[in-house]
C-alpha positions in Angstrom: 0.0 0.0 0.0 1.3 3.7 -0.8 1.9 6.2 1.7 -0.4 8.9 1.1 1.1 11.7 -0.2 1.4 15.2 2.0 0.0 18.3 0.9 1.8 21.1 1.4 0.2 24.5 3.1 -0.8 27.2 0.8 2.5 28.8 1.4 4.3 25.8 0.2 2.3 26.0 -3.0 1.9 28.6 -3.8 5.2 30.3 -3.5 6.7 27.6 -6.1 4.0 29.4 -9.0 5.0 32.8 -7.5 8.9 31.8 -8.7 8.1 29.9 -12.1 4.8 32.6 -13.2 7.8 35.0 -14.6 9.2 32.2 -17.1 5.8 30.8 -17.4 4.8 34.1 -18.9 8.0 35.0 -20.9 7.1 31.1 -22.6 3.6 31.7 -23.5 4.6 35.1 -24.7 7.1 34.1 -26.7 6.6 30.5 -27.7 3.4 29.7 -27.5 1.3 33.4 -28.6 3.8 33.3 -31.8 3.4 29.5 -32.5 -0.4 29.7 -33.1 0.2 33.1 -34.9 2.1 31.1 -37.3 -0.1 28.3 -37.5 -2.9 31.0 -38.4 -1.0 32.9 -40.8 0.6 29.4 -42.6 -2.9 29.0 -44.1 -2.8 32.4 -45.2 -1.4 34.3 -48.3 0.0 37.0 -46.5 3.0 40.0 -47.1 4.0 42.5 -44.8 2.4 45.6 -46.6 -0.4 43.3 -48.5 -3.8 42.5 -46.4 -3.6 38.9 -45.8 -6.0 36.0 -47.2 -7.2 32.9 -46.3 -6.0 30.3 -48.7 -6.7 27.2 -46.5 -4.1 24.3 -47.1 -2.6 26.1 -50.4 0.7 26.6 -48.8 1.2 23.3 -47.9 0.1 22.3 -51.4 2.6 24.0 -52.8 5.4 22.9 -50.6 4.9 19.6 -52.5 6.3 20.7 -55.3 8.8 23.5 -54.3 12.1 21.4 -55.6 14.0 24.2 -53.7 12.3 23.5 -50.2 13.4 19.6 -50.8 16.8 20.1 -51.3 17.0 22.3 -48.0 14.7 19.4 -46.2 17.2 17.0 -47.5 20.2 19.2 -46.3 18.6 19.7 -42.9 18.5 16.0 -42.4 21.8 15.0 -43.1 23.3 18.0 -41.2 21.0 16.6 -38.2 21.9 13.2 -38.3 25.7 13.5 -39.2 25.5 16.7 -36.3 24.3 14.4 -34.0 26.0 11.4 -33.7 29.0 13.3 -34.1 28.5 15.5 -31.0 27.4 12.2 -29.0 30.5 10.2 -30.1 33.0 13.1 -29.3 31.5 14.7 -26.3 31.2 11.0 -24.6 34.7 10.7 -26.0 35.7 13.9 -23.8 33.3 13.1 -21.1 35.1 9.9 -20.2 38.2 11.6 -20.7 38.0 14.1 -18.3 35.2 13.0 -15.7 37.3 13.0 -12.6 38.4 16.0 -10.4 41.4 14.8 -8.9 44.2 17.0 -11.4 44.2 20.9 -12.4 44.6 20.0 -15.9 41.7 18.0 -16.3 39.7 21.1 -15.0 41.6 23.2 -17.7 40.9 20.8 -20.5 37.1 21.1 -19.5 37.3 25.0 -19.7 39.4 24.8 -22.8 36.8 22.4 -24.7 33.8 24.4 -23.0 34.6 27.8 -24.1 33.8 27.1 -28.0 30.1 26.7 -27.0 29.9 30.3 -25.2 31.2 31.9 -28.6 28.8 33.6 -30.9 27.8 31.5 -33.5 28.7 34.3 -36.5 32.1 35.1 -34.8 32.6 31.0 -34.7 31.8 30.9 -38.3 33.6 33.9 -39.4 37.1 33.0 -37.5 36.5 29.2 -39.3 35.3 31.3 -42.8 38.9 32.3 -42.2 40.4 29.4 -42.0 39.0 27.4 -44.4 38.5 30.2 -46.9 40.0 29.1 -51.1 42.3 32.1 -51.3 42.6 33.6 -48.1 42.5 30.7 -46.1 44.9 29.9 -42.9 44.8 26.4 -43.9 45.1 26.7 -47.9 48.0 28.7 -47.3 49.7 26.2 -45.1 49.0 24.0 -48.0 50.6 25.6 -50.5 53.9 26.8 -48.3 54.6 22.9 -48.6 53.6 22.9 -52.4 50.6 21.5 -52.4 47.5 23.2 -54.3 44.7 24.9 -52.5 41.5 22.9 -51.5 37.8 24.3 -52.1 36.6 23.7 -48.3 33.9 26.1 -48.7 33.3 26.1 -52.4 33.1 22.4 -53.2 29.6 20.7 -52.3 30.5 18.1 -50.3 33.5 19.8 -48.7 31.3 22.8 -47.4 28.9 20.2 -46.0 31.6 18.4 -44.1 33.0 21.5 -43.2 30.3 23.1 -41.5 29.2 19.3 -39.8 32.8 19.2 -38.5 32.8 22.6 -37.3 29.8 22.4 -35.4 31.0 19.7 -33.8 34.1 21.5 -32.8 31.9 24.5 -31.1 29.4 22.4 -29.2 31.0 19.2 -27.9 31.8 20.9 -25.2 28.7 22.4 -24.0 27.6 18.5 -24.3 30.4 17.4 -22.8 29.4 18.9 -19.3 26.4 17.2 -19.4 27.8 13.9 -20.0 30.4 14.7 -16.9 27.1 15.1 -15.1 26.1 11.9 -16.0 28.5 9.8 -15.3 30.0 11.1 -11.8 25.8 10.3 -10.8 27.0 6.4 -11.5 28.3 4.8 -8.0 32.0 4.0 -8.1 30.9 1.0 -6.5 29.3 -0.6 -9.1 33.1 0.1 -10.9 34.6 -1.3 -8.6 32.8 -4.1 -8.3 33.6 -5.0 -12.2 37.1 -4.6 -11.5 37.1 -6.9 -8.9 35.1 -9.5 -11.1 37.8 -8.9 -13.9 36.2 -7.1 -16.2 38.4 -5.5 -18.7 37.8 -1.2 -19.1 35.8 -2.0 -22.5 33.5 -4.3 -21.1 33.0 -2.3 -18.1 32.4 0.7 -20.2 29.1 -1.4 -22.5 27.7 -3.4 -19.1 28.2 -0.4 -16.7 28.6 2.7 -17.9 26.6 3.3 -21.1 23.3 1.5 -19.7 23.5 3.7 -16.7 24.1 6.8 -19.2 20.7 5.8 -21.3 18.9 8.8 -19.8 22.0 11.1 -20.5 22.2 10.2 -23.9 18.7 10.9 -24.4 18.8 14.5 -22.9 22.0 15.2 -25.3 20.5 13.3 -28.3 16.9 15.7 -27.9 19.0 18.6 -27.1 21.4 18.8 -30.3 18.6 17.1 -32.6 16.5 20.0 -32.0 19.5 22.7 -32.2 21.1 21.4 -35.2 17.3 21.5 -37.0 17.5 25.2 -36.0 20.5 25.9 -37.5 21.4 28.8 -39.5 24.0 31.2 -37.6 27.3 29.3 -38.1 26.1 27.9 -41.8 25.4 31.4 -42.9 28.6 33.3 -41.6 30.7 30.0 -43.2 29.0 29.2 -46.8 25.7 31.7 -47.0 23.7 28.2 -47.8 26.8 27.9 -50.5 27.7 26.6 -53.3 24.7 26.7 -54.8 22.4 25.0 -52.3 24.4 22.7 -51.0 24.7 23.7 -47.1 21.0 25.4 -47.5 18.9 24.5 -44.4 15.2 25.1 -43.7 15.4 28.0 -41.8 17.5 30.2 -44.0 15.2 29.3 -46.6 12.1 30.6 -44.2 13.8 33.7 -43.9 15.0 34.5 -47.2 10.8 33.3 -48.0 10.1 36.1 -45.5 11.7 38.7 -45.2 13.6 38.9 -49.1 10.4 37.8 -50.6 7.5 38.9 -48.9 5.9 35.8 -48.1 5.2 35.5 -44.8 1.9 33.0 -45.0 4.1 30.7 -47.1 7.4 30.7 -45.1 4.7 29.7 -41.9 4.1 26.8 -43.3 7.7 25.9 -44.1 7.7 26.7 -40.3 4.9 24.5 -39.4 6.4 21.6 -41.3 9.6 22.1 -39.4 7.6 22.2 -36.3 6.2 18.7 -36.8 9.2 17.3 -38.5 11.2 18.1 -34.8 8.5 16.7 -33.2 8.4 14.0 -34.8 12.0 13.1 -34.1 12.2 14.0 -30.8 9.4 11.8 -30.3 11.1 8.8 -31.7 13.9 9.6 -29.2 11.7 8.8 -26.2 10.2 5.8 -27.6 13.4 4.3 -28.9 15.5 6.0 -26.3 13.6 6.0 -23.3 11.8 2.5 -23.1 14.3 0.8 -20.5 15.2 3.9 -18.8 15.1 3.5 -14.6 14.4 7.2 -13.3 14.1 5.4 -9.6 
């Protein structure tokens, strides 16, 4: 039989609210209001200076055959998924690296890999824009002190994709990073110690121990960097401009240039909308396939 469960006095309850009403407020302003002012406006033919008009599904009609919005869907998903594992793989990589707290450098090699995911993402793509640039390029010009001819990082389709993939994984595996740390000094060093005793080898203690115990951590970082890189558009911009051609072109640069260059507001909505559900979606998935097993006692 369950305890019952105490209720607190009105003080206790309502002084929680009292703390969480400003953020509450700031979300519905700001989140919710504008998503359903979207929504409205995505079955709508609508400009900034025209009166708008109620098309109905139209928009989405005609995102069926917008070749351009494809390519950019298409973009968008392999950006995600290549984003995502990467930053898993590497930030676990780090985590494990530097989880403990017993050396100074350890706490400096957290800083140093942190500080990448404080940085603006146009001054991130910009310094790497630098780098990577054809003729101006740090790296092309290292190249071609040793002989060598310059590569097309940023001008080459498949180049500029891997590029800006790589990069992003450079500026945010180490925001992700702390949150695996999180995760794994939670696990009991008893449960390590326990394996060692028992013989298991590091690699065995790692897939028995560590990773299931991790299952809810992963899922936080897989959600969180699923729904970033879908929102991309900062670092891809200041880096390639959606460039060459539309090869690093994601949703929401097309949205805006829709927009705001040409004056379609009720059709970028429902480029919006589609995005909406397609994170949805995905995130969804997450928890089913993700979260199934987890233990949250």
């Amino acid at each position: 039989m369950k305890p019952k469960r105490q209720k607190g006095n009105f003080h206790q309850t309502i002084t929680p609210l009292l703390f969480l009403l400003p953020n509450m407020v700031i979300f519905v302003l700001f989140i919710i209001v504008p998503a359903f002012q979207g929504l409205r406006m995505s079955f709508m033919r609508w400009g900034i200076f025209t009166d708008p008009k109620f098309v109905g599904i139209a928009n989405f009609k005609e995102l069926l055959g917008d070749s351009v919005f494809w390519v950019t869907f298409r973009n968008t998903l392999v950006y995600s998924v290549s984003v995502v594992l990467l930053l898993v793989v590497v930030s676990l990589i780090l985590a494990l690296l530097l989880k403990r707290n017993s050396l100074m450098g350890e706490k400096i090699f957290r800083a140093v890999f942190y500080i990448p995911s404080l940085l603006s993402m146009i001054a991130v793509g910009i310094a790497w824009r630098f780098v990577l640039g054809d003729e101006m390029g740090v790296l092309n010009h290292v190249v071609r002190s040793f002989g060598g001819d310059g590569i097309n990082w940023l001008t080459d389709g498949r180049l500029a994709m891997t590029s800006v993939i790589l990069v992003s994984g450079w500026a945010l595996s180490g925001y992700y990073m702390v949150i695996f740390i999180s995760g794994l000094q939670a696990i009991p060093t008893d449960l390590y110690e326990a394996a060692r005793i028992d013989g298991s080898t590091p690699w065995k203690t790692f897939w028995l121990v560590t990773l299931p115990l991790l299952k809810s951590t992963v899922l936080v970082v897989v959600v969180l960097s699923t729904i970033a890189s879908f929102k991309a558009y900062e670092l891809i911009f200041a880096m390639t401009k959606g460039g060459p051609g539309y090869a690093t072109k994601f949703i929401v640069q097309q949205v805006y240039q829709v927009a705001f260059m040409e004056d379609r507001m009720g059709y970028a909505s429902a480029m919006s909308i589609v995005l909406m559900v397609v994170i949805g979606v995905f995130t969804a998935m997450q928890f089913v396939f993700s979260g199934k097993d987890q233990g949250y006692e």
